[in-house]
N, C-alpha and C positions, 0 to 999 in steps of 0.2 A: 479538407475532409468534411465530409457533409455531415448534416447532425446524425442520422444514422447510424451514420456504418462507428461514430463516434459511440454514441448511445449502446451499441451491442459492443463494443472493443472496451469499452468501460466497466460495464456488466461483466463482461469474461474476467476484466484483470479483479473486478472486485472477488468476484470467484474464485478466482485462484489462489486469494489470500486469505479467505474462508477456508480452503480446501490444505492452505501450508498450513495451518493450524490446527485445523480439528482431530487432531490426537493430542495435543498437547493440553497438560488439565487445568482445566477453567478455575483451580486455586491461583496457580504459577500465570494464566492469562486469560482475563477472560474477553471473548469477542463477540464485540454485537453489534449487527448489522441494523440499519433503520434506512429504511431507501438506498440513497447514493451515498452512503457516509457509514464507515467501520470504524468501532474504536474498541482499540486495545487497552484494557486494564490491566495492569503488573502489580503483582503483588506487593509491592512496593510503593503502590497507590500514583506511580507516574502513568502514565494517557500517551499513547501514538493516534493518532484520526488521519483517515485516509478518506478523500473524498470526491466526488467531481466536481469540475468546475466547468459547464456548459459553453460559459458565452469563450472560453479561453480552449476549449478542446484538450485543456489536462487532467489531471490528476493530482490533486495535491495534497502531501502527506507535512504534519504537523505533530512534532515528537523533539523532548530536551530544549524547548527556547527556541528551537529554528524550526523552518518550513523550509520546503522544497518544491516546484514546482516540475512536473513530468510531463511530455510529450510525448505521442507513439511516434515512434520513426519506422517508414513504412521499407526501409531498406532492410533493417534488420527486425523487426517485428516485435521490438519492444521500448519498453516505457522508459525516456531517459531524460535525463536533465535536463532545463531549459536556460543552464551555464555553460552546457556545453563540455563538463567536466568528468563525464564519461559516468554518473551515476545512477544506476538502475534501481528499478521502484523498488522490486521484489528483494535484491539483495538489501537495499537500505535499510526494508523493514527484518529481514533478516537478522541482520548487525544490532538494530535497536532491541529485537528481543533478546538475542543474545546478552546483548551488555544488562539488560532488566529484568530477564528470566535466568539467564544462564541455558537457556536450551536453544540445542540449534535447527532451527529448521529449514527447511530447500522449497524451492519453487519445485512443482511436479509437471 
Protein backbone atom coordinates (compact mmCIF):
# COMPACT_ATOMS: atom_id res chain seq x y z
CA UNK A 1 0.00 0.00 0.00
CA UNK A 2 1.31 3.31 -0.96
CA UNK A 3 1.97 5.98 1.65
CA UNK A 4 -1.32 7.54 0.71
CA UNK A 5 -4.02 5.73 0.46
CA UNK A 6 -2.22 4.57 3.99
CA UNK A 7 -2.09 8.22 5.26
CA UNK A 8 -6.05 8.60 4.57
CA UNK A 9 -7.14 4.78 5.84
CA UNK A 10 -5.30 5.93 9.10
CA UNK A 11 -6.99 9.25 9.34
CA UNK A 12 -10.37 7.56 8.91
CA UNK A 13 -9.52 4.73 11.45
CA UNK A 14 -8.27 7.58 13.94
CA UNK A 15 -11.65 9.04 13.19
CA UNK A 16 -13.71 6.60 13.96
CA UNK A 17 -12.31 6.23 17.37
CA UNK A 18 -12.78 9.97 18.12
CA UNK A 19 -16.33 9.42 16.69
CA UNK A 20 -16.83 5.84 19.24
CA UNK A 21 -16.36 8.11 22.02
CA UNK A 22 -17.45 11.41 21.80
CA UNK A 23 -20.63 10.77 23.88
CA UNK A 24 -18.90 9.28 26.48
CA UNK A 25 -17.95 11.94 29.50
CA UNK A 26 -14.63 13.25 29.43
CA UNK A 27 -14.62 12.38 33.55
CA UNK A 28 -15.03 8.46 32.83
CA UNK A 29 -12.50 9.08 29.52
CA UNK A 30 -10.91 11.54 28.41
CA UNK A 31 -9.62 11.76 24.45
CA UNK A 32 -7.11 13.76 22.92
CA UNK A 33 -6.08 13.70 19.81
CA UNK A 34 -2.44 15.52 18.78
CA UNK A 35 -1.63 14.66 15.10
CA UNK A 36 -1.31 10.83 14.42
CA UNK A 37 -1.56 9.84 18.17
CA UNK A 38 -4.90 9.46 20.49
CA UNK A 39 -4.88 8.88 24.03
CA UNK A 40 -7.26 7.68 26.23
CA UNK A 41 -7.40 8.88 29.92
CA UNK A 42 -9.47 6.60 32.35
CA UNK A 43 -10.47 7.75 35.21
CA UNK A 44 -8.49 5.44 36.94
CA UNK A 45 -5.47 7.36 35.65
CA UNK A 46 -4.56 4.22 33.23
CA UNK A 47 -3.59 5.50 29.38
CA UNK A 48 -4.54 3.39 26.01
CA UNK A 49 -2.56 5.45 22.90
CA UNK A 50 -3.29 4.62 19.59
CA UNK A 51 -1.15 5.76 16.88
CA UNK A 52 0.59 5.44 13.49
CA UNK A 53 3.35 4.00 12.60
CA UNK A 54 4.39 5.25 8.96
CA UNK A 55 7.45 3.47 7.98
CA UNK A 56 5.40 -0.15 9.12
CA UNK A 57 1.75 0.81 7.57
CA UNK A 58 0.16 0.13 11.01
CA UNK A 59 -1.47 1.26 13.64
CA UNK A 60 -0.37 0.73 16.97
CA UNK A 61 -2.37 0.68 20.05
CA UNK A 62 -0.54 0.53 23.56
CA UNK A 63 -2.88 -0.02 26.72
CA UNK A 64 -2.20 -2.45 30.28
CA UNK A 65 1.63 -3.39 29.75
CA UNK A 66 1.16 -4.74 26.09
CA UNK A 67 1.03 -3.32 22.69
CA UNK A 68 -0.45 -4.49 19.59
CA UNK A 69 0.53 -3.94 16.31
CA UNK A 70 -2.65 -3.49 13.45
CA UNK A 71 -2.63 -3.86 9.72
CA UNK A 72 -5.49 -2.92 7.31
CA UNK A 73 -6.36 -6.08 5.44
CA UNK A 74 -7.73 -4.95 2.22
CA UNK A 75 -10.08 -8.29 2.04
CA UNK A 76 -11.95 -7.38 4.71
CA UNK A 77 -11.45 -3.68 5.18
CA UNK A 78 -10.24 -3.62 8.55
CA UNK A 79 -7.62 -3.20 10.99
CA UNK A 80 -6.25 -6.53 12.32
CA UNK A 81 -3.42 -8.09 14.07
CA UNK A 82 -0.12 -8.63 12.82
CA UNK A 83 -0.17 -12.22 15.04
CA UNK A 84 -2.48 -13.20 13.03
CA UNK A 85 -4.90 -13.80 15.94
CA UNK A 86 -8.00 -12.63 14.55
CA UNK A 87 -7.82 -9.11 16.77
CA UNK A 88 -9.42 -6.03 15.58
CA UNK A 89 -8.37 -2.30 16.52
CA UNK A 90 -11.68 -1.04 17.25
CA UNK A 91 -13.09 -3.98 19.22
CA UNK A 92 -9.72 -4.05 21.28
CA UNK A 93 -10.01 -0.62 22.24
CA UNK A 94 -13.62 -1.47 22.87
CA UNK A 95 -12.66 -4.15 25.47
CA UNK A 96 -9.92 -1.81 27.21
CA UNK A 97 -12.59 0.89 27.84
CA UNK A 98 -14.77 -1.33 28.92
CA UNK A 99 -12.67 -3.18 31.45
CA UNK A 100 -11.48 0.87 32.59
CA UNK A 101 -14.68 2.75 32.11
CA UNK A 102 -17.06 0.20 32.50
CA UNK A 103 -18.88 1.76 29.38
CA UNK A 104 -19.49 0.15 26.27
CA UNK A 105 -19.01 1.53 23.22
CA UNK A 106 -19.30 0.18 19.22
CA UNK A 107 -17.50 1.08 16.33
CA UNK A 108 -20.25 3.23 13.94
Amino acid sequence: MDESRYLHLADDALKKLESMLEDVDADDVDVERAGDVITLTFRDGKKCVVNTQRPTRQLWLAANARAWHFGYDEASGRWLDDKGQGVELFERVAAIVKEHAGIDVTSR
